[in-house]
Backbone as JSON Lines, residues from 0, in Angstrom:
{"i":0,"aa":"X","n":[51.88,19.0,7.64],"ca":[50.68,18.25,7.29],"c":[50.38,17.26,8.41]}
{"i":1,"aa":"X","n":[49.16,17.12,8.6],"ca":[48.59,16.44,9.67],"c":[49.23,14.67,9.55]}
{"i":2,"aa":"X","n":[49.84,14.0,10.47],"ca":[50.95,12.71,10.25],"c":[49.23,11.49,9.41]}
{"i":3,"aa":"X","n":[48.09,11.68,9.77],"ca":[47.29,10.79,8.98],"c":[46.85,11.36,7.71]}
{"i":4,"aa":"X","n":[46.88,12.57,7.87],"ca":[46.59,13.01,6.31],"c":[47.7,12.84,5.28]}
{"i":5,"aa":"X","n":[48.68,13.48,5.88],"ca":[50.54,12.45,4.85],"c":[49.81,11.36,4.24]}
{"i":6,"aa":"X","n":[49.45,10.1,5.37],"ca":[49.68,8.91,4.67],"c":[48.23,8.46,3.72]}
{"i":7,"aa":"X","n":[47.16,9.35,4.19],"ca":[46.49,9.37,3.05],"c":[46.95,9.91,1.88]}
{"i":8,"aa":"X","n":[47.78,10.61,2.16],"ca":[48.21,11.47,0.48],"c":[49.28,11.22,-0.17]}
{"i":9,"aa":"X","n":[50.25,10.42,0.86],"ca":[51.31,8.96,0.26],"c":[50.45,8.29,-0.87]}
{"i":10,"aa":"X","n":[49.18,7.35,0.19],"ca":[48.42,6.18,-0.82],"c":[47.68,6.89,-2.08]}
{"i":11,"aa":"X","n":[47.49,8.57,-2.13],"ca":[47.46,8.92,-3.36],"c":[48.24,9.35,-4.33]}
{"i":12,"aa":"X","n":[49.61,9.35,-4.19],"ca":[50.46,8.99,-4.76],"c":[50.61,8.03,-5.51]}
{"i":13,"aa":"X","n":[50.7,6.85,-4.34],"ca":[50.83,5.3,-4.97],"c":[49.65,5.28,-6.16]}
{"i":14,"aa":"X","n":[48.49,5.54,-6.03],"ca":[47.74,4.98,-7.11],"c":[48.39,5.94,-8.56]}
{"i":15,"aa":"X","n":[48.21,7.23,-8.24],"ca":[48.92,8.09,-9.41],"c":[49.94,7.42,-10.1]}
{"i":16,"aa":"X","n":[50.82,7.26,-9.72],"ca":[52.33,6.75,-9.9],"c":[51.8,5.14,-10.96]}
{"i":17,"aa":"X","n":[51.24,4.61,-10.05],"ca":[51.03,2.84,-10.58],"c":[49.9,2.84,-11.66]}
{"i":18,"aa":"X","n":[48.99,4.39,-12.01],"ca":[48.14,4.04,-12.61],"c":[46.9,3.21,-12.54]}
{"i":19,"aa":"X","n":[46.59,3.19,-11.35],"ca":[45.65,2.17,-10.69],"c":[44.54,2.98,-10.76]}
{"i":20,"aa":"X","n":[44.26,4.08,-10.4],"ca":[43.06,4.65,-10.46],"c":[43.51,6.37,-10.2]}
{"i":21,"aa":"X","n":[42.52,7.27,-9.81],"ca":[42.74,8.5,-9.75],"c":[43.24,8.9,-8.37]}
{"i":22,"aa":"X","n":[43.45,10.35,-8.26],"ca":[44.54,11.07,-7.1],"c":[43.55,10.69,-5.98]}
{"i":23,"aa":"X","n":[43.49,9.81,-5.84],"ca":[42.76,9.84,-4.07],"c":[43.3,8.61,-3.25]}
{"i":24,"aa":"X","n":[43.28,9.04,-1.95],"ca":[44.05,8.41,-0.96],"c":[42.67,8.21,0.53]}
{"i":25,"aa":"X","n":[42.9,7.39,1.33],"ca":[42.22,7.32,2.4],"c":[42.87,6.61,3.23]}
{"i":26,"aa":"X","n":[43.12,6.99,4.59],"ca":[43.42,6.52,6.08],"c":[42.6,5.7,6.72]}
{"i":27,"aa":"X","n":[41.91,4.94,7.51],"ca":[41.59,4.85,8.88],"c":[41.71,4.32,9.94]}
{"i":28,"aa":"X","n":[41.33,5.31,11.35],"ca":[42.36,5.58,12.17],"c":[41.23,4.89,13.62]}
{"i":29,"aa":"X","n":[41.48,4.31,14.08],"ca":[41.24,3.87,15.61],"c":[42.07,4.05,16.78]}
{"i":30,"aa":"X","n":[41.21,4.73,17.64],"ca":[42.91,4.99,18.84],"c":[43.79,5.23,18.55]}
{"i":31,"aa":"X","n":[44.02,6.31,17.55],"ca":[45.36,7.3,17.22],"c":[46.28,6.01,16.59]}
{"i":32,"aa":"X","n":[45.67,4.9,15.84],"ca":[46.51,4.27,15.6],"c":[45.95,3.8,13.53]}
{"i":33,"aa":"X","n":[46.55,3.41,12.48],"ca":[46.28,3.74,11.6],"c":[45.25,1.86,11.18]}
{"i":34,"aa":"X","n":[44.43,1.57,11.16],"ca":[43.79,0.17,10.89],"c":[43.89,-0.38,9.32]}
{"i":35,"aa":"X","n":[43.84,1.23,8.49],"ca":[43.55,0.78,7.42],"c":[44.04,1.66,6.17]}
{"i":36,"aa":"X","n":[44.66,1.69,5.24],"ca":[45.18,3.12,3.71],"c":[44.67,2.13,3.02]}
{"i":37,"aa":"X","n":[44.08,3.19,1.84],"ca":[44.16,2.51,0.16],"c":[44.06,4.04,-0.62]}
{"i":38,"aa":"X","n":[44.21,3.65,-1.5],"ca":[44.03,4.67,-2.83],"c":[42.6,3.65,-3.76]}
{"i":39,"aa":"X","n":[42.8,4.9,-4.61],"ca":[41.45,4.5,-5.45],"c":[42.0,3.81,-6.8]}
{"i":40,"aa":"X","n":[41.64,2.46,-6.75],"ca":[41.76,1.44,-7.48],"c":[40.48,1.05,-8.73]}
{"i":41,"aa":"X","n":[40.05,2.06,-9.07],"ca":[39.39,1.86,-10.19],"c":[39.57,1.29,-12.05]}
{"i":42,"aa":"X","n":[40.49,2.07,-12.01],"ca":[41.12,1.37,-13.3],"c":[41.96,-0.5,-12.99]}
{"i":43,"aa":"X","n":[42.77,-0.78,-12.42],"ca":[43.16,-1.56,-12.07],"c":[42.52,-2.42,-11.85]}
{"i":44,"aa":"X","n":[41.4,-2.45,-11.4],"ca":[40.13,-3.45,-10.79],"c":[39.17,-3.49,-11.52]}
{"i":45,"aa":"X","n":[39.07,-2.44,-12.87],"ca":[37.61,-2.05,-13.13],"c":[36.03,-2.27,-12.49]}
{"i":46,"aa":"X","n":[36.56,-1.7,-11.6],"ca":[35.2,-1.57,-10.38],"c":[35.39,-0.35,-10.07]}
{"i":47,"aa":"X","n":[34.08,0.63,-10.47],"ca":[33.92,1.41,-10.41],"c":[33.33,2.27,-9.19]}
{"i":48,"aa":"X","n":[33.08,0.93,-8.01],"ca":[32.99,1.2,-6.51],"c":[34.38,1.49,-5.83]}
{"i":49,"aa":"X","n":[35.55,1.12,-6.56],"ca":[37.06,0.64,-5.79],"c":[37.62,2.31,-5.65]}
{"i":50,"aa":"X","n":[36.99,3.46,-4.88],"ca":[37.3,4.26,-4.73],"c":[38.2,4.45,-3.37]}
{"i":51,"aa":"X","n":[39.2,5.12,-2.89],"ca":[39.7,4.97,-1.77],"c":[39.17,5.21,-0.47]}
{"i":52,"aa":"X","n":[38.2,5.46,-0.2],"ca":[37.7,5.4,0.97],"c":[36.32,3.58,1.18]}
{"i":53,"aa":"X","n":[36.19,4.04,0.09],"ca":[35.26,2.3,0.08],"c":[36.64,1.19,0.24]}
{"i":54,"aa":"X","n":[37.73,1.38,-0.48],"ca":[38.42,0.1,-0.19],"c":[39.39,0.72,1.24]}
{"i":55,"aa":"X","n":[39.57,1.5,1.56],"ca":[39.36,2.04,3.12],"c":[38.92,1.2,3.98]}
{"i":56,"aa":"X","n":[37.64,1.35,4.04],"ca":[36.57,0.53,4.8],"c":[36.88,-0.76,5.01]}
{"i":57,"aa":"X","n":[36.5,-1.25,3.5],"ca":[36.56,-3.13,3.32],"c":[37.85,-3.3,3.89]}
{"i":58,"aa":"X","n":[39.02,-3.11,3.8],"ca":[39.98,-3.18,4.27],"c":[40.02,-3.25,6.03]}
{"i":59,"aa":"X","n":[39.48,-2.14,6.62],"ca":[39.47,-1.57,7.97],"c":[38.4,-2.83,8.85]}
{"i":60,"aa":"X","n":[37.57,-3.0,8.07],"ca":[36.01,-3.64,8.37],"c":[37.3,-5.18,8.49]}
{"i":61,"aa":"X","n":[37.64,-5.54,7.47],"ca":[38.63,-6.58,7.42],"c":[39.61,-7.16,8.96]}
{"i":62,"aa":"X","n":[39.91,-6.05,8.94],"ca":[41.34,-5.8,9.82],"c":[40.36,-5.59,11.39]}
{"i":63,"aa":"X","n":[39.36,-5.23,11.4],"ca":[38.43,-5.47,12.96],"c":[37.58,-6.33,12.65]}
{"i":64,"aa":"X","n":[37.09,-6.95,11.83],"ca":[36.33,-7.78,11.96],"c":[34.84,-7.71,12.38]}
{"i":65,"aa":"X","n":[34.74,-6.08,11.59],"ca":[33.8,-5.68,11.95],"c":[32.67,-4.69,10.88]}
{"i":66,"aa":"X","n":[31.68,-4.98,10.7],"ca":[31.44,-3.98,9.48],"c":[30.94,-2.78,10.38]}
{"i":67,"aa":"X","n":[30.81,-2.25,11.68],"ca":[30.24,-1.26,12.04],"c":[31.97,-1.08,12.33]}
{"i":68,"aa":"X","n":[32.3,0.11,12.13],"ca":[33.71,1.25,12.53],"c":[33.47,2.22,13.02]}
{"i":69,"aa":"X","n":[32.48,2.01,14.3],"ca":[32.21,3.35,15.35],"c":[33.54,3.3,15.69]}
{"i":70,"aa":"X","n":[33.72,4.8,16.42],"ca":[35.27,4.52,17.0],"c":[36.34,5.44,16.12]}
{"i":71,"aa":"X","n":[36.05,5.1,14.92],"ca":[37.51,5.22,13.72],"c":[36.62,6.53,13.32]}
{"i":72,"aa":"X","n":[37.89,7.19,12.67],"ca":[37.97,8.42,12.12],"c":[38.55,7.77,10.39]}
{"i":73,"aa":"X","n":[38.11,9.29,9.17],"ca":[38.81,8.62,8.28],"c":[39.2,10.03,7.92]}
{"i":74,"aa":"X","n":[40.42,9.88,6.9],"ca":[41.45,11.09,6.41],"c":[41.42,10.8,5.21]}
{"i":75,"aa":"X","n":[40.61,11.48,4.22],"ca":[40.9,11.47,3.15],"c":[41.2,12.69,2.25]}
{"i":76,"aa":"X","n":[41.73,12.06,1.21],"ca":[42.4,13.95,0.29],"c":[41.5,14.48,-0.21]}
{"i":77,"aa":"X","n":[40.19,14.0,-0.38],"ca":[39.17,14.66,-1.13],"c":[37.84,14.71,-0.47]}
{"i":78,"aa":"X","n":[37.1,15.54,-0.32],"ca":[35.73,15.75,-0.26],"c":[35.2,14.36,-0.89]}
{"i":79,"aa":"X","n":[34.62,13.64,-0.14],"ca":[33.78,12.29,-0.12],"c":[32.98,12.55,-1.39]}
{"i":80,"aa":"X","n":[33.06,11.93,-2.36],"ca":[31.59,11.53,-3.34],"c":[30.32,11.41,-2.84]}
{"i":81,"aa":"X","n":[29.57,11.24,-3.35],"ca":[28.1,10.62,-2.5],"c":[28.06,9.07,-2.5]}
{"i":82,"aa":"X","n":[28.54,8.28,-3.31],"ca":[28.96,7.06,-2.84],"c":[29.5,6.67,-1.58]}
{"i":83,"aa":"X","n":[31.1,7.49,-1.34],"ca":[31.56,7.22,-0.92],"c":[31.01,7.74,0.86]}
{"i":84,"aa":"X","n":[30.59,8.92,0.71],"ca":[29.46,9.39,1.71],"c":[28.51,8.29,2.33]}
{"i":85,"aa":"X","n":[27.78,7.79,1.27],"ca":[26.87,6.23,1.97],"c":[28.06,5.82,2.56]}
{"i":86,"aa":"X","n":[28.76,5.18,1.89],"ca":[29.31,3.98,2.61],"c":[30.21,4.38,3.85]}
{"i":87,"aa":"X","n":[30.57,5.97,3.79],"ca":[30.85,6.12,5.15],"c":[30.14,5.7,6.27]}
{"i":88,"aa":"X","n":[28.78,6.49,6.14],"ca":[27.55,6.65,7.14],"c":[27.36,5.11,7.02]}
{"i":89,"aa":"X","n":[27.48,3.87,6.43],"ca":[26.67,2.7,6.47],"c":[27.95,2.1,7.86]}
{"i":90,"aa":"X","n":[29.22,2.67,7.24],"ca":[30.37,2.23,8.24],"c":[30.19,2.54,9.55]}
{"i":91,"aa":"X","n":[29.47,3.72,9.99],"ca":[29.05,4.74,11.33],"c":[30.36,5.06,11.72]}
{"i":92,"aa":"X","n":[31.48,5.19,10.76],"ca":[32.65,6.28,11.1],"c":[32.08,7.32,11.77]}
{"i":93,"aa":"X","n":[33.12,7.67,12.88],"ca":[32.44,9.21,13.94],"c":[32.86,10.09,12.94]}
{"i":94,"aa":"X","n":[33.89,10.27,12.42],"ca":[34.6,11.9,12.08],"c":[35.31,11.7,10.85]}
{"i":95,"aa":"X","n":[35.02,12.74,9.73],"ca":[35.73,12.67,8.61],"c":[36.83,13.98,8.52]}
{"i":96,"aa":"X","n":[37.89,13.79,7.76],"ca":[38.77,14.71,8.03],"c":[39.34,14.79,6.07]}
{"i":97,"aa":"X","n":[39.16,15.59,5.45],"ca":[39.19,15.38,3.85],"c":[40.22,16.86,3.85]}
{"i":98,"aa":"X","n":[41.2,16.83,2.71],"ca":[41.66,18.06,2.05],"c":[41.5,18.86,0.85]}
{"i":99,"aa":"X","n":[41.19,18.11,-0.31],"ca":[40.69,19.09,-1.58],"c":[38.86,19.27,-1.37]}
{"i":100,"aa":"X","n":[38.41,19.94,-1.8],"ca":[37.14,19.57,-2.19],"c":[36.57,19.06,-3.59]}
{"i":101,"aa":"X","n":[35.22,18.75,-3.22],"ca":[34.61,17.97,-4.67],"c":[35.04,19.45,-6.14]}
{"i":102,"aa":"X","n":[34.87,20.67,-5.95],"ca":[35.57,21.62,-6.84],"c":[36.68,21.41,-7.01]}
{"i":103,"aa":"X","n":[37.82,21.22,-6.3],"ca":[39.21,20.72,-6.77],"c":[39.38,19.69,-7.7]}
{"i":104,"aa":"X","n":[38.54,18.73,-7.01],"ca":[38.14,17.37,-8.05],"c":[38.03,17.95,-9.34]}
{"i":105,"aa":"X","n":[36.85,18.62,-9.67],"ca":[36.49,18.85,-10.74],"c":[37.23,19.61,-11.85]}
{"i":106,"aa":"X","n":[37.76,20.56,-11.09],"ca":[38.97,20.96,-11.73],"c":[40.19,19.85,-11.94]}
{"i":107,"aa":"X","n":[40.34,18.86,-11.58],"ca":[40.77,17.98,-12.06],"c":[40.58,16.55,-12.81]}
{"i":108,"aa":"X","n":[39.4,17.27,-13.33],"ca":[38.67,16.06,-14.27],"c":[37.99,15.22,-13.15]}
{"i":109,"aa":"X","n":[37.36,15.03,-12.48],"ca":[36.53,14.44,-11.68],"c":[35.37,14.91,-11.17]}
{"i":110,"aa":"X","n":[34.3,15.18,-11.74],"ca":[33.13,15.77,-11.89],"c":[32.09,15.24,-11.54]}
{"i":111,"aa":"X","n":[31.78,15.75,-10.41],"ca":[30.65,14.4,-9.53],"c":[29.0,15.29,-9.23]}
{"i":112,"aa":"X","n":[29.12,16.64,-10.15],"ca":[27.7,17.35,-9.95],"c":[26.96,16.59,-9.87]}
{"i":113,"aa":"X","n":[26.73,15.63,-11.33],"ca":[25.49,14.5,-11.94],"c":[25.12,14.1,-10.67]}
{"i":114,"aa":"X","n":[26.04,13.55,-9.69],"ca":[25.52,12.39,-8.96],"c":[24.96,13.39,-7.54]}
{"i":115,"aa":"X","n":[25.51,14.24,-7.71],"ca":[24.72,14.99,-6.29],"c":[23.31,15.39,-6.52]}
{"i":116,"aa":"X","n":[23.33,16.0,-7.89],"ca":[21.73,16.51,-8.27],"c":[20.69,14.82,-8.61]}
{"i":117,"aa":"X","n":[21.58,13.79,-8.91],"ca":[20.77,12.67,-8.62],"c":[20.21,12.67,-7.16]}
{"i":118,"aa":"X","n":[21.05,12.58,-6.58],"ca":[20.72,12.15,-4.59],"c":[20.08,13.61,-4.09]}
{"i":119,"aa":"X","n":[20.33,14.88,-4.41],"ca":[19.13,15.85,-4.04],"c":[17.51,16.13,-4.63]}
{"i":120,"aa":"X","n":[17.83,16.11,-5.69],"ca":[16.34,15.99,-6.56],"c":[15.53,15.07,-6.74]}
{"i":121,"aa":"X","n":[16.09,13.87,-6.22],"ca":[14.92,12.4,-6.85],"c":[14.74,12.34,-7.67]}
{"i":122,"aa":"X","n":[15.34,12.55,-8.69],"ca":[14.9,12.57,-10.02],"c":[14.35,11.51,-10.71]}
{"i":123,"aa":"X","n":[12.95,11.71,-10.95],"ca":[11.69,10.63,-11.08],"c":[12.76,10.06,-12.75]}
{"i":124,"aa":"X","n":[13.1,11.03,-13.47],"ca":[13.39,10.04,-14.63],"c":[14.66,8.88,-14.89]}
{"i":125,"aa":"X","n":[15.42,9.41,-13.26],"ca":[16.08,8.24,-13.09],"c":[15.96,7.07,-12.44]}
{"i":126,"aa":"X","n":[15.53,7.94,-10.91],"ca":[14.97,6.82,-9.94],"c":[13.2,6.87,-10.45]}
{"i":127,"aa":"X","n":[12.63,5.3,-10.24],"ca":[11.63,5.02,-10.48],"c":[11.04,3.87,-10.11]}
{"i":128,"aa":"X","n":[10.56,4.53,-9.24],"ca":[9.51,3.03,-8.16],"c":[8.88,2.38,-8.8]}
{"i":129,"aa":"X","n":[9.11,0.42,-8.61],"ca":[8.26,-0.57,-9.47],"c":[7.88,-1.52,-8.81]}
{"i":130,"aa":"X","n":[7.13,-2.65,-8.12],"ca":[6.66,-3.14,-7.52],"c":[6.56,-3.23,-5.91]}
{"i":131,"aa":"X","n":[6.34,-1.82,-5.45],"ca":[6.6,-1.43,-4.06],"c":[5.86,-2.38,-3.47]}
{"i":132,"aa":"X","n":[4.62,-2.82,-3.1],"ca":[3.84,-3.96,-1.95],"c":[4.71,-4.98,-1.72]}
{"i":133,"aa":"X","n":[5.31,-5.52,-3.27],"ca":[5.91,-6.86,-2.74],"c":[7.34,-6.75,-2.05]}
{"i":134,"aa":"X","n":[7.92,-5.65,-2.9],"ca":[9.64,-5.42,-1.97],"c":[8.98,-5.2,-0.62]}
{"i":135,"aa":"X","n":[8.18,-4.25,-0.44],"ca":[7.8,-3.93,1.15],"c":[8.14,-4.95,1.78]}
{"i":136,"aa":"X","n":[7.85,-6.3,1.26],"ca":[7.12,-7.58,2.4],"c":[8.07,-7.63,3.11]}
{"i":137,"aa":"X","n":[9.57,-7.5,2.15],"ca":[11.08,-8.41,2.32],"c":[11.49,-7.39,3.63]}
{"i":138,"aa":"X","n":[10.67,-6.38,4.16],"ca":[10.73,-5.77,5.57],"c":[10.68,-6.19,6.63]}
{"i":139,"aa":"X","n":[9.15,-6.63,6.21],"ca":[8.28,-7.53,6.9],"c":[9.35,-8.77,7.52]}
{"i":140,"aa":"X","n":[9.5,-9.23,6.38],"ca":[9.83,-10.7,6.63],"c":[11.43,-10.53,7.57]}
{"i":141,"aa":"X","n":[12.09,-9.53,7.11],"ca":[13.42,-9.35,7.65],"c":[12.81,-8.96,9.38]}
{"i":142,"aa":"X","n":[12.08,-8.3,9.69],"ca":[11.66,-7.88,11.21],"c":[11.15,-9.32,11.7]}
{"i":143,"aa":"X","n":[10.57,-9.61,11.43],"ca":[10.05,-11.18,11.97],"c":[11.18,-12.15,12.24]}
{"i":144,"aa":"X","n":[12.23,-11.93,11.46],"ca":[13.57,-12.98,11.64],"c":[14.14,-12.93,12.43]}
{"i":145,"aa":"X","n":[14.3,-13.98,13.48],"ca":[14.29,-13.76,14.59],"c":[16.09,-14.03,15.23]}
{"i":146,"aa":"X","n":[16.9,-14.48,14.15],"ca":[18.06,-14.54,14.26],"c":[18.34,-13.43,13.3]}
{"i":147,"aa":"X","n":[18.22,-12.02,13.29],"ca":[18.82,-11.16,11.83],"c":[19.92,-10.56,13.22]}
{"i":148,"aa":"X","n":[20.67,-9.83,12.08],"ca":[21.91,-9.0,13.03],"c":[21.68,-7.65,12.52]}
{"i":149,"aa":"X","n":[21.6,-6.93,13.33],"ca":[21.51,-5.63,13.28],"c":[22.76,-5.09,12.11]}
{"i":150,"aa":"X","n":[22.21,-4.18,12.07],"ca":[23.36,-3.25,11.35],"c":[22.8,-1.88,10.85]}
């Protein structure tokens, strides 16, 4: 087994074992060197964001001092959620490296169809646009600011 995928699949252990949340594990890796592990801490935290690649990140983002993680690679045991997908891409991780897929998941009680056919279809009866002119402005107003930080 690949020596960063192990220790992603150590930290899914640890959560299994401790009951903290479900079988998932995440690495990440800068210059062949490891910045950041967690497992998915959902039960434990009841935060239902505390999946192992999001507390991955916060962790990694932590440990550089940085919320952009160009550069880093991440190793995780599972095919990314679509959550966890944003918050990759918001991270600008170069390269993902995963071992089960979202079907393995599911076959193990972790069933994430709902949320994909949410994020492919638009589904007007979930998502539903409500005072678009005025959110627009907060565009506006963010481009005009003349101290904002990219990201």
């Amino acid at each position: 087994m690949n020596l960063f995928m192990q220790e992603a699949y150590n930290e899914a252990l640890k959560g299994i074992n401790s009951n903290e949340g479900g079988p998932f594990g995440a690495v990440i890796v800068k210059n062949d060197k490891i910045i950041a592990k967690a497992h998915n801490r959902v039960i434990v935290s009841n935060d239902p964001t505390a999946h192992a690649e999001v507390n991955a990140i916060r962790e990694a983002s932590k440990q550089l001092q940085n919320f952009n993680l160009s550069g880093c690679e991440l190793y995780t045991t599972c095919e990314p959620c679509p959550m966890c997908l944003g918050a990759i891409l918001w991270a600008r991780i170069d390269k993902v490296y995963y071992g089960a897929t979202k079907e393995d998941a599911k076959k193990g009680g972790f069933d994430d169809a709902f949320f994909y056919e949410v994020v492919e279809s638009n589904q007007k009866e979930f998502l539903q646009q409500i005072d678009a002119p005025k959110n627009k402005e907060l565009f506006e107003l963010w481009l005009k600011k003349e101290d904002r930080v990219e990201y």
